[in-house]
Biopython code that builds the backbone (N, CA, C, O; Angstrom):
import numpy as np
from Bio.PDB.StructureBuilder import StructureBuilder

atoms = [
    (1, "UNK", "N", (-7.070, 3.884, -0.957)),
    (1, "UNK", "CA", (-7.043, 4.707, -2.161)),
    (1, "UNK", "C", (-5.652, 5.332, -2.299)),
    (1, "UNK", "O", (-5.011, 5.763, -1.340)),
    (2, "UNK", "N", (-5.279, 5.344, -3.448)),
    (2, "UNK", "CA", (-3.939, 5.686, -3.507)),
    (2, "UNK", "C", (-4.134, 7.491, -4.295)),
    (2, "UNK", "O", (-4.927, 7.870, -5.157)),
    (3, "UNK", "N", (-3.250, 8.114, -3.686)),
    (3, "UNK", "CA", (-3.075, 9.304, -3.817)),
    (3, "UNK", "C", (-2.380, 9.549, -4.715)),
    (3, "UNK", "O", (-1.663, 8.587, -4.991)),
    (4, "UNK", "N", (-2.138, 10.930, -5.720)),
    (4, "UNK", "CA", (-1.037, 11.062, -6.847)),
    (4, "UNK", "C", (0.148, 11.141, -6.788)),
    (4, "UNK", "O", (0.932, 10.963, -7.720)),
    (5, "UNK", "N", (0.543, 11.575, -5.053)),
    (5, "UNK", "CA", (1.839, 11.495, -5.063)),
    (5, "UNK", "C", (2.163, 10.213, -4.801)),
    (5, "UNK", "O", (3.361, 10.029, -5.019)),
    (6, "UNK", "N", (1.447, 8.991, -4.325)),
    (6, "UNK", "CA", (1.127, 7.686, -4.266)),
    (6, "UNK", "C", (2.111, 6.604, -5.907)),
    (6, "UNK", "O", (3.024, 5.794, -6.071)),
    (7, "UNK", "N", (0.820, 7.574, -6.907)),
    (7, "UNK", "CA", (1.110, 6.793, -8.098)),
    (7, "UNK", "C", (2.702, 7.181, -8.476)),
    (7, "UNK", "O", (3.507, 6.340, -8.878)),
    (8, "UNK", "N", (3.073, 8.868, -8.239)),
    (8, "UNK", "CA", (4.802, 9.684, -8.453)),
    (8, "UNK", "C", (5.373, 8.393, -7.869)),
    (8, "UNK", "O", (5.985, 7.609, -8.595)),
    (9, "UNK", "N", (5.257, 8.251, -7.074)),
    (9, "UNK", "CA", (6.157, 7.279, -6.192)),
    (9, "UNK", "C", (6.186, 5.873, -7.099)),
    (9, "UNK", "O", (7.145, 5.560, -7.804)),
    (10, "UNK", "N", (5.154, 5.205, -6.978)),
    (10, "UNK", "CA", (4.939, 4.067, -7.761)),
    (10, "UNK", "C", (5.716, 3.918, -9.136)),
    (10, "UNK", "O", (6.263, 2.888, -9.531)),
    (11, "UNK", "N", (5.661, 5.175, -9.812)),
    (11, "UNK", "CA", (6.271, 5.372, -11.154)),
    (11, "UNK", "C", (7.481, 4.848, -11.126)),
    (11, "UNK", "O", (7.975, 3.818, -11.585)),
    (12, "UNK", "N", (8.072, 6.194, -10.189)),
    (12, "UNK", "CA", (9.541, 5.877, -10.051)),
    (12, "UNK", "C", (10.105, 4.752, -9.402)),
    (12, "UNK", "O", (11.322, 4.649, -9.250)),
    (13, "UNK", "N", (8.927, 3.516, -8.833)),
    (13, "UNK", "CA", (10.260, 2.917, -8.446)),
    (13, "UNK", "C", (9.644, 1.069, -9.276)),
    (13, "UNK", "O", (9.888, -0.129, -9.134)),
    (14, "UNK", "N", (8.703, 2.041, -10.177)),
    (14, "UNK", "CA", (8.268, 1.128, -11.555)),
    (14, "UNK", "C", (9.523, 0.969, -12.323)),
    (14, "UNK", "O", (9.628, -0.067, -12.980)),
    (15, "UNK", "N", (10.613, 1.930, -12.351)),
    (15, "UNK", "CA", (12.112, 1.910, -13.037)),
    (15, "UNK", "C", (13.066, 1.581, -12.505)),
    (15, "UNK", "O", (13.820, 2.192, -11.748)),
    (16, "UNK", "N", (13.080, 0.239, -13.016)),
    (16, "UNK", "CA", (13.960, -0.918, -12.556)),
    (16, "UNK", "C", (15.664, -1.390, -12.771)),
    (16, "UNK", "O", (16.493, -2.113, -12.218)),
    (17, "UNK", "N", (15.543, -0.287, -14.177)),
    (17, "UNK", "CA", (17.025, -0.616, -14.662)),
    (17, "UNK", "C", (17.190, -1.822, -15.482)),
    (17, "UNK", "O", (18.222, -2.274, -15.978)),
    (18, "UNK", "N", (15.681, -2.370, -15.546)),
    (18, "UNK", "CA", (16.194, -3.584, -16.554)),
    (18, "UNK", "C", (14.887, -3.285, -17.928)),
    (18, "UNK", "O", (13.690, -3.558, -17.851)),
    (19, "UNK", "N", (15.514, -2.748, -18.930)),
    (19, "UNK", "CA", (14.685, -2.559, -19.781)),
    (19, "UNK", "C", (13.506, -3.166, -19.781)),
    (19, "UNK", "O", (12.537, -2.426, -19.610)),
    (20, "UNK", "N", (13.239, -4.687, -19.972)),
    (20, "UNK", "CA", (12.182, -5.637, -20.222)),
    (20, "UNK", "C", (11.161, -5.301, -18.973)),
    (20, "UNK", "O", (9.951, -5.433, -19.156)),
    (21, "UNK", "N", (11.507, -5.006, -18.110)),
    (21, "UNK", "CA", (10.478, -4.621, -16.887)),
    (21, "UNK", "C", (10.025, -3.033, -16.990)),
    (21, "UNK", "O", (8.853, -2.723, -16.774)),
    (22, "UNK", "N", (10.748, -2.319, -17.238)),
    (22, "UNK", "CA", (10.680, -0.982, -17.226)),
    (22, "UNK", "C", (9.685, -0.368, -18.289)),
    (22, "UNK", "O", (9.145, 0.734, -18.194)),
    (23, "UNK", "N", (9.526, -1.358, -19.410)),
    (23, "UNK", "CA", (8.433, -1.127, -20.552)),
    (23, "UNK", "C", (7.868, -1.504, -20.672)),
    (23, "UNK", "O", (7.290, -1.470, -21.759)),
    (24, "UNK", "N", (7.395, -2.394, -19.446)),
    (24, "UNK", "CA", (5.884, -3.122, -18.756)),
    (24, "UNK", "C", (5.717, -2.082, -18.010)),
    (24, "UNK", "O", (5.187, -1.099, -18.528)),
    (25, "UNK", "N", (6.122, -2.033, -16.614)),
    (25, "UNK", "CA", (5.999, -1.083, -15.371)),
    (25, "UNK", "C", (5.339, 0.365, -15.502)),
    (25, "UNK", "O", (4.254, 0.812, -15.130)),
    (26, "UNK", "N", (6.607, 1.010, -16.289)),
    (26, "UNK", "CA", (6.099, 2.627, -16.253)),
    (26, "UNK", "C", (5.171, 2.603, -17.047)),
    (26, "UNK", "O", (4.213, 3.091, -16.446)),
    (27, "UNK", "N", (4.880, 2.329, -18.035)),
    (27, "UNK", "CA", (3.304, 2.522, -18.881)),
    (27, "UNK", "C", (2.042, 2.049, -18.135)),
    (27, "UNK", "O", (0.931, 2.577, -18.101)),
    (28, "UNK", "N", (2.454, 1.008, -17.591)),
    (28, "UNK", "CA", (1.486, 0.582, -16.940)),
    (28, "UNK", "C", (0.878, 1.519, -15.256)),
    (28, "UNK", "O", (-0.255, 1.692, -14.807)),
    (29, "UNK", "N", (1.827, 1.804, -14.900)),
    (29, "UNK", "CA", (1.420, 2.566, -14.450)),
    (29, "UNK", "C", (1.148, 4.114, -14.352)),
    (29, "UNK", "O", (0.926, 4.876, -13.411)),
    (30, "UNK", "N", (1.237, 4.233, -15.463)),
    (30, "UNK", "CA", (0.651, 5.632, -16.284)),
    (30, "UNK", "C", (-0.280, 5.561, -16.225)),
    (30, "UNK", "O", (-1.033, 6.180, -15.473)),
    (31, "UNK", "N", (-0.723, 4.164, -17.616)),
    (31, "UNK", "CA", (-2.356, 4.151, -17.868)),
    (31, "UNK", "C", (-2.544, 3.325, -17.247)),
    (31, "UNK", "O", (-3.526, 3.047, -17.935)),
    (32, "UNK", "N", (-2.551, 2.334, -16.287)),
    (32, "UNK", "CA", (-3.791, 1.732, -16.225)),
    (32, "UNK", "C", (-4.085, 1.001, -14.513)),
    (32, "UNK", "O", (-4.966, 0.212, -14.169)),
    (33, "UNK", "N", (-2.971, 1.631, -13.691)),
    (33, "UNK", "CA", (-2.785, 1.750, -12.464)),
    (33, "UNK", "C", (-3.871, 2.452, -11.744)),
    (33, "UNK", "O", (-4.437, 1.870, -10.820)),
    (34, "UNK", "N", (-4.188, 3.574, -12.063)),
    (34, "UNK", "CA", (-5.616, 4.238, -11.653)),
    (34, "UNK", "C", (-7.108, 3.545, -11.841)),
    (34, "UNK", "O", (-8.113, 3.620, -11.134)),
    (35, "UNK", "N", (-6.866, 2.887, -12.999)),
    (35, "UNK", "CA", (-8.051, 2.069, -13.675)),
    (35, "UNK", "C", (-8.427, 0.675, -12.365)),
    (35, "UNK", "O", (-9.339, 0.198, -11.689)),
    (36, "UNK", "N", (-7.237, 0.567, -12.616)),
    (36, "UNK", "CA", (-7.304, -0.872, -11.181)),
    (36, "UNK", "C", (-8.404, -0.454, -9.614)),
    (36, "UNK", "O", (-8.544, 0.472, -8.816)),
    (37, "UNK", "N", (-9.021, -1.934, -9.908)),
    (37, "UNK", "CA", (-9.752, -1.801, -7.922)),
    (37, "UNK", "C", (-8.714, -2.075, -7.107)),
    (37, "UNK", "O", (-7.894, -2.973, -7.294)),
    (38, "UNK", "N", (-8.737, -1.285, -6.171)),
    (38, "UNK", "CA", (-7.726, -1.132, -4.706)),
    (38, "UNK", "C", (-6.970, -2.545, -4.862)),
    (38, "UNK", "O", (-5.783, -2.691, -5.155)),
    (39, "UNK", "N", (-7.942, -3.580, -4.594)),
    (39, "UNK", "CA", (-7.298, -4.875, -4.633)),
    (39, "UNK", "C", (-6.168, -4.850, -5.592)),
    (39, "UNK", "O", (-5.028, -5.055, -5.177)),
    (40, "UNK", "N", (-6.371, -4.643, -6.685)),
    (40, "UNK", "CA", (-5.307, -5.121, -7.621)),
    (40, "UNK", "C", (-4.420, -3.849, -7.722)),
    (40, "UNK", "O", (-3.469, -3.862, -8.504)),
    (41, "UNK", "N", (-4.667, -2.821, -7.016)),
    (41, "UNK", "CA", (-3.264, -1.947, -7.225)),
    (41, "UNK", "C", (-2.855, -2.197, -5.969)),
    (41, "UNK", "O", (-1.832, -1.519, -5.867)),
    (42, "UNK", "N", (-3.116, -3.030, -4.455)),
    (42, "UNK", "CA", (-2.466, -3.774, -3.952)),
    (42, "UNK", "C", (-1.482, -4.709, -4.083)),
    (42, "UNK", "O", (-0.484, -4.875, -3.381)),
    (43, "UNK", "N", (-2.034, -5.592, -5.516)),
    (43, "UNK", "CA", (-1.118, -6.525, -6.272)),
    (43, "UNK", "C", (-0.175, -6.018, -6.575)),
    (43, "UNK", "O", (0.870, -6.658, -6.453)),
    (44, "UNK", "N", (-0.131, -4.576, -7.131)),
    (44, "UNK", "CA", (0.923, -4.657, -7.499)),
    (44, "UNK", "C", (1.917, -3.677, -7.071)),
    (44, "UNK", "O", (2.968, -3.516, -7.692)),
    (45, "UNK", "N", (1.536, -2.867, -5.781)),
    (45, "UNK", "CA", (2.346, -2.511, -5.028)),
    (45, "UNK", "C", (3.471, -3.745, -4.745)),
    (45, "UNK", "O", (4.661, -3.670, -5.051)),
    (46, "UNK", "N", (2.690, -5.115, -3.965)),
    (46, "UNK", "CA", (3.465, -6.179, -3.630)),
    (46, "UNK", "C", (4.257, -6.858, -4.495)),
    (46, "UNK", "O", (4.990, -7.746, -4.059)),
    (47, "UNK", "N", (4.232, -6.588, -5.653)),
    (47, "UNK", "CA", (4.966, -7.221, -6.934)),
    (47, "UNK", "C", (5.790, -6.321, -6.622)),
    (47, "UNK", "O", (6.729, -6.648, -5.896)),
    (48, "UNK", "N", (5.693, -5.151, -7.010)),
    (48, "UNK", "CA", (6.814, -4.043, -6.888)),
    (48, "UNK", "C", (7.793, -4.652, -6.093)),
    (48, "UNK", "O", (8.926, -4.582, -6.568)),
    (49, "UNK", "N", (7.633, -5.487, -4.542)),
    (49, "UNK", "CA", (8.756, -5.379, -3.797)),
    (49, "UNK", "C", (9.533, -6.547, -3.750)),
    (49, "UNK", "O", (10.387, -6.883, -2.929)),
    (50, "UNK", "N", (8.957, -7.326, -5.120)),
    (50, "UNK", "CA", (9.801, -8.462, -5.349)),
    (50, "UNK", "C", (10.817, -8.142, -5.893)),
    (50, "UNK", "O", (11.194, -6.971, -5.824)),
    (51, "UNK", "N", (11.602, -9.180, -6.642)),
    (51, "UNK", "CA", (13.048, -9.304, -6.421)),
    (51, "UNK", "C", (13.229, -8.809, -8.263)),
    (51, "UNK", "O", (12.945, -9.714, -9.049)),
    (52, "UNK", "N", (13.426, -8.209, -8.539)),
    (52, "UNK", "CA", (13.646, -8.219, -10.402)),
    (52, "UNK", "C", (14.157, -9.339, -10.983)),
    (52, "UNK", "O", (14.062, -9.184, -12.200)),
    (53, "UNK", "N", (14.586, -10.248, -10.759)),
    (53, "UNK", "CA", (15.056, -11.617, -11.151)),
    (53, "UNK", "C", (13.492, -12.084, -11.336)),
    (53, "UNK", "O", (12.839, -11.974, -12.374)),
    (54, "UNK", "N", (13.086, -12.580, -10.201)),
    (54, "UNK", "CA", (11.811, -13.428, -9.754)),
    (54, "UNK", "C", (10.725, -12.469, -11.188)),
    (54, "UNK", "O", (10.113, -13.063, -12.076)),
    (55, "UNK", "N", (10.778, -10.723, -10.991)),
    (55, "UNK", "CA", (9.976, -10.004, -11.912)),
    (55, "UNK", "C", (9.724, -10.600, -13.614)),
    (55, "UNK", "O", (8.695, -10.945, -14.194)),
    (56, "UNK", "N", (11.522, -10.512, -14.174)),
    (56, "UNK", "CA", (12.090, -11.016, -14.876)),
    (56, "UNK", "C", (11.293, -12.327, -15.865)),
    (56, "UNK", "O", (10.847, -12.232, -17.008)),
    (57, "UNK", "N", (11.315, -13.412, -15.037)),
    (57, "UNK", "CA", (11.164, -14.534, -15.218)),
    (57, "UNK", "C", (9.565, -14.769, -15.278)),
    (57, "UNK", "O", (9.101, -15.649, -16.002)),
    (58, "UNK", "N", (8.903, -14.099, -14.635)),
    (58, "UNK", "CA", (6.968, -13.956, -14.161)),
    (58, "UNK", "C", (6.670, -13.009, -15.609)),
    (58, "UNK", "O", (5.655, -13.112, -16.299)),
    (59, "UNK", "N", (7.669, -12.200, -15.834)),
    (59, "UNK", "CA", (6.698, -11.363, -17.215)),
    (59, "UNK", "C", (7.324, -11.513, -18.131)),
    (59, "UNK", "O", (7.291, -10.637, -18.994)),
    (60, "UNK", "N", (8.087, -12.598, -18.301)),
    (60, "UNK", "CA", (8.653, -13.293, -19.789)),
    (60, "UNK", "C", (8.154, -14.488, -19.810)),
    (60, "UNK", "O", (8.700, -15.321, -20.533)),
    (61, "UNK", "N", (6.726, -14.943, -18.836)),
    (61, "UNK", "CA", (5.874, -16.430, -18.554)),
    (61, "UNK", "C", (7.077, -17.077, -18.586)),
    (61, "UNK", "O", (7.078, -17.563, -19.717)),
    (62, "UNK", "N", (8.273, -17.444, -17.969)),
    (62, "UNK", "CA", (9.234, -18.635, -17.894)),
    (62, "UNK", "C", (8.488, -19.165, -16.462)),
    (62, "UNK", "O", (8.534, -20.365, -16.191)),
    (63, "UNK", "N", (7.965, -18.441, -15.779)),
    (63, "UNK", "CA", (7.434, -19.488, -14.519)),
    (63, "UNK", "C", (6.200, -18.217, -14.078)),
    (63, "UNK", "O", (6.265, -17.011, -14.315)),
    (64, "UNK", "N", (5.018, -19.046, -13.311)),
    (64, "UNK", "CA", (4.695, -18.465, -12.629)),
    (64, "UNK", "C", (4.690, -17.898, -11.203)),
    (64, "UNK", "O", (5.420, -18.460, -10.386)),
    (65, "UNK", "N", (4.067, -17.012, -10.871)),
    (65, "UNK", "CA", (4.636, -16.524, -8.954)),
    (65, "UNK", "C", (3.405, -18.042, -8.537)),
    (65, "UNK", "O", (2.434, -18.652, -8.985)),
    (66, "UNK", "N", (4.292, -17.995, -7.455)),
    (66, "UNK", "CA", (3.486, -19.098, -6.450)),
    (66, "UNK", "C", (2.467, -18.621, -5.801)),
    (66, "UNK", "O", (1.562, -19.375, -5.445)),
    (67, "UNK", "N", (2.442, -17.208, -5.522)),
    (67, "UNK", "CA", (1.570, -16.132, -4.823)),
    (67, "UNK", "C", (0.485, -15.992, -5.690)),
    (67, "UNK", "O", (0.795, -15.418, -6.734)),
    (68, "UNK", "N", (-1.045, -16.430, -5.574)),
    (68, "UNK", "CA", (-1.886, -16.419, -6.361)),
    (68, "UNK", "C", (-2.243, -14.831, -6.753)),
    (68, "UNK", "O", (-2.513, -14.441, -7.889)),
    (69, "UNK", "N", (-2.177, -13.949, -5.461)),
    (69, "UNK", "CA", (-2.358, -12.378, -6.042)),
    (69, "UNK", "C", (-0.992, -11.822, -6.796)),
    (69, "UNK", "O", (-0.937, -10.743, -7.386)),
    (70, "UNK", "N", (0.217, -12.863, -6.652)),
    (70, "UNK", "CA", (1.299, -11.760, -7.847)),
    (70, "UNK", "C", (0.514, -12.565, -9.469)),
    (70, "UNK", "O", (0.165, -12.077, -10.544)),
    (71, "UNK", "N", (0.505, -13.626, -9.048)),
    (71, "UNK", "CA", (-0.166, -14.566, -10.369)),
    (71, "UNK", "C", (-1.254, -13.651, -11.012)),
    (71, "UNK", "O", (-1.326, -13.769, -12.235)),
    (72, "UNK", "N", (-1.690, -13.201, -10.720)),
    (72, "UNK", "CA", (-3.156, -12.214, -11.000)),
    (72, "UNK", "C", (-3.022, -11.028, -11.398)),
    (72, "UNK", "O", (-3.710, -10.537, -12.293)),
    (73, "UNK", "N", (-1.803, -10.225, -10.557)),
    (73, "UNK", "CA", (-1.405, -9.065, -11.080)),
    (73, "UNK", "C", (-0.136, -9.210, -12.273)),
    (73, "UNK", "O", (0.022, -8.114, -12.812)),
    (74, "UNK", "N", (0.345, -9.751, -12.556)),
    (74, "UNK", "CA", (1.086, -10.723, -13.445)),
    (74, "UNK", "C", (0.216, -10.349, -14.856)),
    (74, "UNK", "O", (0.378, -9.521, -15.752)),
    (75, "UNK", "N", (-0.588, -11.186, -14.633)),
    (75, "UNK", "CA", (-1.521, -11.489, -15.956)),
    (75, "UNK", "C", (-2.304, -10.462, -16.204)),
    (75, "UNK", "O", (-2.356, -10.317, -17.426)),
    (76, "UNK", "N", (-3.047, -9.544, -15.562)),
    (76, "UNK", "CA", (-3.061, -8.365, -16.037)),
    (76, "UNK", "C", (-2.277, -7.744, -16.530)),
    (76, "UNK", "O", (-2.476, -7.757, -17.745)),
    (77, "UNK", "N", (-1.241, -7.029, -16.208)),
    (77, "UNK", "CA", (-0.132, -6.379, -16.861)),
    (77, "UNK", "C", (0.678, -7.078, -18.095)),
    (77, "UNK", "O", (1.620, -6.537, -18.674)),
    (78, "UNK", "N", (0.069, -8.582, -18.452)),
    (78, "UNK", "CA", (0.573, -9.877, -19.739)),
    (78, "UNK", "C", (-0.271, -9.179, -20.535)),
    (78, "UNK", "O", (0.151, -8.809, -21.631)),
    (79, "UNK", "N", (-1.770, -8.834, -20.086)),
    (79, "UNK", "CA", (-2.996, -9.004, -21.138)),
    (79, "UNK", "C", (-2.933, -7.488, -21.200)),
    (79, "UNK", "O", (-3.431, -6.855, -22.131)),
    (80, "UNK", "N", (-2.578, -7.174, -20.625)),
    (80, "UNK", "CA", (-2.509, -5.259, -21.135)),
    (80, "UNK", "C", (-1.677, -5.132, -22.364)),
    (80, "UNK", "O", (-2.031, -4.592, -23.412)),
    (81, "UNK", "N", (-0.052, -5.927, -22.008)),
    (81, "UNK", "CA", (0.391, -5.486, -23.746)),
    (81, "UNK", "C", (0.706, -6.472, -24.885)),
    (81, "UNK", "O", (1.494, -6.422, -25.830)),
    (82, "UNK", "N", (-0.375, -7.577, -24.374)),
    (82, "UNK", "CA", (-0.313, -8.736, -25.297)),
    (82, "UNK", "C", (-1.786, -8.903, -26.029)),
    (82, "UNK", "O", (-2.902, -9.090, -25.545)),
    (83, "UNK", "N", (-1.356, -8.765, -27.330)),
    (83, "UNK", "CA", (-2.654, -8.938, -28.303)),
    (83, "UNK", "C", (-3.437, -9.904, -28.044)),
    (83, "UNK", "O", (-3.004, -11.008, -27.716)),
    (84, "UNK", "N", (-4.529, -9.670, -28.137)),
    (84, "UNK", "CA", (-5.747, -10.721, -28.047)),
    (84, "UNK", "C", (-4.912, -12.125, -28.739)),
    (84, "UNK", "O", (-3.822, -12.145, -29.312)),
    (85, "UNK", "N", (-5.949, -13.360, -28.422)),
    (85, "UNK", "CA", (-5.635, -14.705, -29.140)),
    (85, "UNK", "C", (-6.985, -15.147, -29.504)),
    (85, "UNK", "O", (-7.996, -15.471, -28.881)),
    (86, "UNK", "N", (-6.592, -15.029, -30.920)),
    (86, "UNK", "CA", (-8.299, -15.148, -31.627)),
    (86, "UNK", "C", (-8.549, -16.842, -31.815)),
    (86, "UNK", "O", (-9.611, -17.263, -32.272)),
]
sb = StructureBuilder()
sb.init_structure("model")
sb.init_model(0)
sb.init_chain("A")
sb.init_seg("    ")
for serial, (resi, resn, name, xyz) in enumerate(atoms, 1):
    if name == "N":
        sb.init_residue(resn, " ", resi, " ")
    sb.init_atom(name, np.array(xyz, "f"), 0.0, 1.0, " ", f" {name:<3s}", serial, name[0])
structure = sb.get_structure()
């Protein structure tokens, strides 16, 4: 279980310096980081400690992670600020 000074932490190092990540990241973990089961705010602790290039490229879909749990936490955070497809 992650604690609030847990998520403080998470926030800040949700800010990456590269715009396109940074307005995925910090919102996301505003709203919807708490919402997550352990498992998947596991995911994305471990995303966190990837490389911002590799980040980059996974949340602009130019490739996917090879890692089936970044793949997962990936696509959550796609379908959080991507409109439905009717």
């Amino acid at each position: 279980m992650y604690t609030e000074e847990d998520v403080r932490r998470l926030k800040w190092q949700s800010r990456r310096g590269m715009l396109e990540l940074d307005v995925l990241f910090v919102p996301f973990v505003e709203e919807a980081f708490s919402d997550l089961d352990e498992a998947d705010q596991d995911r994305f602790v471990k995303l966190l400690a990837c490389e911002d290039t590799d980040l980059f490229v996974w949340l602009m879909e130019r490739e996917e992670p090879a890692d089936p749990d970044l793949q997962r936490i990936v696509r959550i955070i796609l379908d959080r600020v991507q409109p439905a497809k009717d």
